[in-house]
Backbone as CSV, one residue per row, in Angstrom:
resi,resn,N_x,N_y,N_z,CA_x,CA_y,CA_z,C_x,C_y,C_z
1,UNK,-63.595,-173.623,113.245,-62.523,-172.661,113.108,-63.016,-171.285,113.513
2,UNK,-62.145,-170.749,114.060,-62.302,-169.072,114.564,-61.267,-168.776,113.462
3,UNK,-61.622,-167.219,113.530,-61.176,-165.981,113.164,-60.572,-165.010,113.773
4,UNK,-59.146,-164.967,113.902,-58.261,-163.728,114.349,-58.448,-162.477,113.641
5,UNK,-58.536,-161.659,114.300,-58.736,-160.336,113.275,-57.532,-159.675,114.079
6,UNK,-57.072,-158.896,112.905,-56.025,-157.807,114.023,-55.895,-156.267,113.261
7,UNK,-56.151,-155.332,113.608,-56.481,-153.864,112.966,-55.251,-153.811,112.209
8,UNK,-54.797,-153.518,111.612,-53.315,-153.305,110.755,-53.957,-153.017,109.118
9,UNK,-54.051,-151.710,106.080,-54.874,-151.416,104.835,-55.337,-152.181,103.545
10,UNK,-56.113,-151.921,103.428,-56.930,-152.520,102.438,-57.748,-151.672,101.234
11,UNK,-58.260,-151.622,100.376,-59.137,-151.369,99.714,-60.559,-152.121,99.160
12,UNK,-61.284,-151.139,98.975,-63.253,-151.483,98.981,-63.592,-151.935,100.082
13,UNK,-62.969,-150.753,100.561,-63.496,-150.920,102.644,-65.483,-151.568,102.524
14,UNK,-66.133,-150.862,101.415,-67.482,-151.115,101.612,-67.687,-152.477,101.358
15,UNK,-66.961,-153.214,100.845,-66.776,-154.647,100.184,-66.237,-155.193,101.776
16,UNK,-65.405,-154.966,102.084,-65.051,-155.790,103.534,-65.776,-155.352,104.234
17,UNK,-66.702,-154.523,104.466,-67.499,-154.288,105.635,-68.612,-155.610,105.282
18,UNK,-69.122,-155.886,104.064,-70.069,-156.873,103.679,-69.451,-158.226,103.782
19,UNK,-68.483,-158.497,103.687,-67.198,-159.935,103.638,-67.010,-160.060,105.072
20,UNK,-66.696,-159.226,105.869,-66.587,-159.754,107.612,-67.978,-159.834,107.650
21,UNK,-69.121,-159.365,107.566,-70.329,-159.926,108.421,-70.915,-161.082,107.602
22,UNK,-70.318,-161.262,106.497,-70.572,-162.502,105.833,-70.261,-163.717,106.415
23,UNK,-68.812,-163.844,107.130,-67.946,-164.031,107.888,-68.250,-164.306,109.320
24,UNK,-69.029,-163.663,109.910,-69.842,-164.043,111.012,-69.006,-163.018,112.080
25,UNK,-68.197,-162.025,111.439,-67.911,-160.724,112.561,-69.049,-160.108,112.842
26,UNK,-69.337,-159.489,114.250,-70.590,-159.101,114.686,-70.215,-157.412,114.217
27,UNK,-71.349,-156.900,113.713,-71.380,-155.911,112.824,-70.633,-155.024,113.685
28,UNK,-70.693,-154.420,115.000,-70.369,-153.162,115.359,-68.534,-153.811,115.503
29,UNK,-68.373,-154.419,115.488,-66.830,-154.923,115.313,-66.169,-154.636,113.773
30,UNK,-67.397,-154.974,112.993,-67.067,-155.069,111.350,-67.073,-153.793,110.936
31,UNK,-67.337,-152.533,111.726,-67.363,-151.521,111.600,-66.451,-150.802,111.756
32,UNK,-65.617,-151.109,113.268,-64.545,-150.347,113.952,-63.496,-150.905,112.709
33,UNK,-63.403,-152.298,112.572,-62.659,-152.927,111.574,-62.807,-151.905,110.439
34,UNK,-63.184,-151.790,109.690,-63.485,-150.962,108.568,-63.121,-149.650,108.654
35,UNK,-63.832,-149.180,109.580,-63.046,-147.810,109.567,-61.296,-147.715,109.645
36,UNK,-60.976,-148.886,110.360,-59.856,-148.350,110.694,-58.455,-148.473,109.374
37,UNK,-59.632,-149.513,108.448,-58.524,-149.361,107.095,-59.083,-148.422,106.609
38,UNK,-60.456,-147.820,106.463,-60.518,-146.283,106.044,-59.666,-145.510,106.099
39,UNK,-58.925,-144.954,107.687,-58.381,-144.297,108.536,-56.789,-144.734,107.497
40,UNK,-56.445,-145.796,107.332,-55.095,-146.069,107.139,-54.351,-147.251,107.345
41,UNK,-55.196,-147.909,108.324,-54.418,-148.939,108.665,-54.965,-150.312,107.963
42,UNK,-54.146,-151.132,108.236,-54.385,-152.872,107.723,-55.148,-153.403,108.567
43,UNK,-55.834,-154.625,107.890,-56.816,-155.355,108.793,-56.412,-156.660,108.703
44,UNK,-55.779,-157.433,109.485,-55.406,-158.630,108.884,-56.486,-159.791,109.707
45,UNK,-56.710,-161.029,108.981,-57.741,-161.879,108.825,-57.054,-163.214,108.372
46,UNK,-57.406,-164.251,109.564,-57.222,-165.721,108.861,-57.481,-166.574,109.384
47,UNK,-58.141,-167.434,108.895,-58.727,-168.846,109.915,-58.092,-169.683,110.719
48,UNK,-58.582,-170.091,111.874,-57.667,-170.152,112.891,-58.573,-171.379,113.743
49,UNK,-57.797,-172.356,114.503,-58.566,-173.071,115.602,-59.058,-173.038,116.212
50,UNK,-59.871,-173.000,117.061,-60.505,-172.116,118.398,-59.233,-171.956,119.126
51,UNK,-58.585,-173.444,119.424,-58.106,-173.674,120.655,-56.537,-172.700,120.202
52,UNK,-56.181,-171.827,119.324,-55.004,-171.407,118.895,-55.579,-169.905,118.945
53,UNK,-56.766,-169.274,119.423,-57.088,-167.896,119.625,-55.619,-166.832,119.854
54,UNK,-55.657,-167.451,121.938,-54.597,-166.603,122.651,-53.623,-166.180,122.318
55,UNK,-53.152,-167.523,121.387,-51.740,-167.606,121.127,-51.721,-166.415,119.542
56,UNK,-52.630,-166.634,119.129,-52.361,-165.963,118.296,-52.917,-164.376,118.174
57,UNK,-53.510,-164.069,119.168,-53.974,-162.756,119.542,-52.631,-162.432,120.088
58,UNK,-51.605,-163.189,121.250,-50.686,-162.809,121.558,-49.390,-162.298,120.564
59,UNK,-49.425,-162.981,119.536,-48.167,-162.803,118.752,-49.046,-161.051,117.355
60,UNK,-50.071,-160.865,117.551,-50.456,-159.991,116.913,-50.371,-158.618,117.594
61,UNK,-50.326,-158.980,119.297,-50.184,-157.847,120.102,-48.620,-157.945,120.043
62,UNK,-47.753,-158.451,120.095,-45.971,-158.718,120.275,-46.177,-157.675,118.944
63,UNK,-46.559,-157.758,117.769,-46.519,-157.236,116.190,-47.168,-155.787,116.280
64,UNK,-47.497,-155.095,117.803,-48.158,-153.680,117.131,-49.386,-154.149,116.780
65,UNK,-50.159,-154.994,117.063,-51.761,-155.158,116.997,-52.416,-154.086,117.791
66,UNK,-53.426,-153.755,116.842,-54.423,-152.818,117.278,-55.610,-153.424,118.343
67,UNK,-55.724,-152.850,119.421,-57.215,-153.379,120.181,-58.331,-152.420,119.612
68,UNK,-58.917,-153.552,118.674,-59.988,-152.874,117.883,-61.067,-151.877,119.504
69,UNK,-61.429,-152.808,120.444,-62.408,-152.561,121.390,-62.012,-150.967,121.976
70,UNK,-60.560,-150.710,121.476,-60.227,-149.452,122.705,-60.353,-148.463,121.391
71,UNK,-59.700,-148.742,120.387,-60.179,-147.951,118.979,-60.974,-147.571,118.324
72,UNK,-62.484,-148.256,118.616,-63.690,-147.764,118.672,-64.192,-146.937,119.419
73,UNK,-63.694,-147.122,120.674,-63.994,-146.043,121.560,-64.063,-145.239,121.334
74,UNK,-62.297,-144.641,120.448,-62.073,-143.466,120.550,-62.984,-143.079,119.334
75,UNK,-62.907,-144.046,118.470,-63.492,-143.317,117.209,-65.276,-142.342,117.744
76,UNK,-66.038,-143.123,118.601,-67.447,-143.148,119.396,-67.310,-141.745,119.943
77,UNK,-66.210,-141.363,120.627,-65.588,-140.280,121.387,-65.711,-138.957,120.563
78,UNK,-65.269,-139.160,119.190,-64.784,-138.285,117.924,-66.520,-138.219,117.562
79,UNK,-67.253,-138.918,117.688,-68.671,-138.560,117.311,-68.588,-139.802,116.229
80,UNK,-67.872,-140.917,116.277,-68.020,-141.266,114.636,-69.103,-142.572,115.553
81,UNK,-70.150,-143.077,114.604,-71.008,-144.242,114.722,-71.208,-145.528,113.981
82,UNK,-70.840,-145.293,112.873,-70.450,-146.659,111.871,-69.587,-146.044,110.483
83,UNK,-69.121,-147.121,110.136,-68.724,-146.902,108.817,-69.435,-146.621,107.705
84,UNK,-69.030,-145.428,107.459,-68.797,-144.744,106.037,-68.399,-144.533,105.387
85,UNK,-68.735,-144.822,103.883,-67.706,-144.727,102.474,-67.426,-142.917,102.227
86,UNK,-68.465,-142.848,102.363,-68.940,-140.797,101.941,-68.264,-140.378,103.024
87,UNK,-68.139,-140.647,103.849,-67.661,-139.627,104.930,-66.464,-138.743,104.921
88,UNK,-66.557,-138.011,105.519,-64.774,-136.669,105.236,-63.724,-137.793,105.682
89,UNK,-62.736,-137.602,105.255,-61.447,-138.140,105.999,-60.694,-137.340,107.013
90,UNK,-60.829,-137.440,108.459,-59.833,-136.414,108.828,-58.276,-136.963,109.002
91,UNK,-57.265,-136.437,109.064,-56.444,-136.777,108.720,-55.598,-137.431,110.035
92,UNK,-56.027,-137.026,111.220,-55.634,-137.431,112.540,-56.539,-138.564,112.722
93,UNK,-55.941,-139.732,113.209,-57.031,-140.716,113.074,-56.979,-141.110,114.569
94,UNK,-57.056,-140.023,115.760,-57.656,-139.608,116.920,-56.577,-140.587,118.320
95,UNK,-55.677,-141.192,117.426,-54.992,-141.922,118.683,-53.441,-141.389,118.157
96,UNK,-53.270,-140.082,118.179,-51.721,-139.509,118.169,-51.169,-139.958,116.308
97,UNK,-51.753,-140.344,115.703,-51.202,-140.901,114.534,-51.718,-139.702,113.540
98,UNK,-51.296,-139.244,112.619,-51.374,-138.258,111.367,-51.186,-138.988,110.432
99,UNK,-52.135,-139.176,109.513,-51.479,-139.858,108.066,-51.474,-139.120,107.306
């Protein structure tokens, strides 16, 4: 079984940062992930077939799915490098969104 992940909030971000790499998400992924329920948003997660990936990456992008890969970027851009619990919150979370 694979794992769909799709950026969308949560709480004890520091607890899911340890639960996805438990999980076998590769850390700098488990990071962007994390931050981005820091930031505000949901992270949604659920076991999945291999062979049912596309299909279901597709219906998460149809839903407003986040591309974690382009969202890290920006975060990398902003100076940010991994997730942090301590860190400031700014309130623009660098892709046009204000929370």
């Amino acid at each position: 079984m694979g794992t769909a992940v799709g950026a969308v909030a949560d709480s004890g971000a520091g607890g899911l940062l340890a639960a996805l790499k438990d999980a076998g998400v590769d850390e700098a992924d488990a990071n962007v992930y994390v931050e981005g329920v820091r930031r505000g948003w949901t992270l949604v997660s659920a076991p999945i077939e291999d062979n049912d990936t596309s299909r279901v990456e597709a219906a998460l992008d149809r839903g407003g799915g986040v591309n974690a890969t382009a969202r890290g970027t920006i975060y990398r851009q902003e100076g940010w490098t991994a997730f942090d619990q301590n860190a400031p919150l700014d309130l623009d979370d660098g892709v046009g969104r204000t929370l």
